[in-house]
C-alpha positions in Angstrom: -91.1 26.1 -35.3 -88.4 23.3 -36.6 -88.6 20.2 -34.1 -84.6 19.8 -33.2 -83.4 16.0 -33.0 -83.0 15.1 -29.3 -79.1 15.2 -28.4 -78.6 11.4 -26.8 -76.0 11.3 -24.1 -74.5 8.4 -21.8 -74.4 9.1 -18.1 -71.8 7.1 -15.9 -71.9 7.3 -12.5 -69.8 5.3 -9.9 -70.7 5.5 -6.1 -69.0 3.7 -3.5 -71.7 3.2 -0.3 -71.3 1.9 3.2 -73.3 -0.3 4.6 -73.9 -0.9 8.5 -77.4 -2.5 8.7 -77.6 -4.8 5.7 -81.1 -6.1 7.0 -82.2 -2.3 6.6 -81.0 -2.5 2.6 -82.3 -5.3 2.3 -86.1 -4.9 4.4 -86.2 -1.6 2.2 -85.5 -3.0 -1.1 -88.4 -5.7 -0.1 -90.6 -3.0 0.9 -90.2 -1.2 -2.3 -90.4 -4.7 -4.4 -94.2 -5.1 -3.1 -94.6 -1.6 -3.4 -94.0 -1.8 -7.3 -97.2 -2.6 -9.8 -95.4 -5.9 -10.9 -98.2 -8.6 -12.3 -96.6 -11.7 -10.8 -98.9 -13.9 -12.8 -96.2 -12.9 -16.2 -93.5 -13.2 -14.0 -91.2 -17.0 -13.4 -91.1 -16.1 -10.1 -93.4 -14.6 -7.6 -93.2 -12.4 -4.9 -92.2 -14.2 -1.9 -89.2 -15.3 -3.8 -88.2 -12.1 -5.1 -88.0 -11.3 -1.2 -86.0 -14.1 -0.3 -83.5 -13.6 -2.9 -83.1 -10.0 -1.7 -82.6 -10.6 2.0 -80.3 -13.3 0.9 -78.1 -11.4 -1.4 -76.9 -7.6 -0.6 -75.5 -6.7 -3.8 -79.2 -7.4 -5.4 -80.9 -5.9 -2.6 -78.7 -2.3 -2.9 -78.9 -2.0 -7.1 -83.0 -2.6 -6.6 -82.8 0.8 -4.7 -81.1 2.9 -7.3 -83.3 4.6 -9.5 -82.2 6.1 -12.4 -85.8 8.1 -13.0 -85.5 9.9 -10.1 -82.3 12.0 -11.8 -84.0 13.2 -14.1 -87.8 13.3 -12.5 -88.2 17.4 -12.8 -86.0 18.0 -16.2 -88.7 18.2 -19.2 -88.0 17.0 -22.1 -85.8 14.2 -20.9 -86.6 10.6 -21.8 -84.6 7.9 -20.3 -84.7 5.0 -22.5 -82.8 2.2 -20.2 -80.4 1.7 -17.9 -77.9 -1.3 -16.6 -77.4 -1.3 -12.8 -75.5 -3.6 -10.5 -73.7 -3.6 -7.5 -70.7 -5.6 -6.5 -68.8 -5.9 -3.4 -65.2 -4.8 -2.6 -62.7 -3.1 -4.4 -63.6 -0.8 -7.1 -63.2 -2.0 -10.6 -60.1 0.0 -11.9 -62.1 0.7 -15.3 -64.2 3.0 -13.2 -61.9 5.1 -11.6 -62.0 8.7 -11.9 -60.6 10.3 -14.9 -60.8 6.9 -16.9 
């Protein structure tokens, strides 16, 4: 059997989300921060202001919810080797409208 060379795609992805409770993105994303196996100790920061900064700013607080391993979580064979998330407030960017 000939191992095949894994095919290595880009995946874009644009949502636009509405938010009503911002405390609620932002308690969540805390609650998943000290959820998460992070050794503070290597870290410049530590937890309690990792907190702070996310009930303080909502754009942080929503991108720390998005994860990228949960679209592929069931698919074997499929390794994802990084990803770049951020969210930003307002008007969509017109480079990532559909059809660009």
């Amino acid at each position: 059997m000939t191992k095949r060379e894994p095919v290595v795609m880009q995946v874009y992805c644009r949502v636009e989300v509405s938010i009503e409770d911002p405390a609620a993105v932002a308690e969540l994303a805390v609650r998943r921060l000290r959820e998460a196996e992070i050794d503070w100790a290597d870290e410049p920061g530590t937890l309690e202001q990792g907190e702070q900064e996310l009930r303080a700013d909502l754009p942080q607080a929503l991108a720390g919810l998005v994860d990228p391993l949960v679209m592929f979580r069931d698919v074997p064979g499929v390794d994802l080797r990084g990803a770049r998330l951020w969210a930003e407030g307002g008007s969509p960017d017109p480079r990532f409208q559909p059809g660009f």
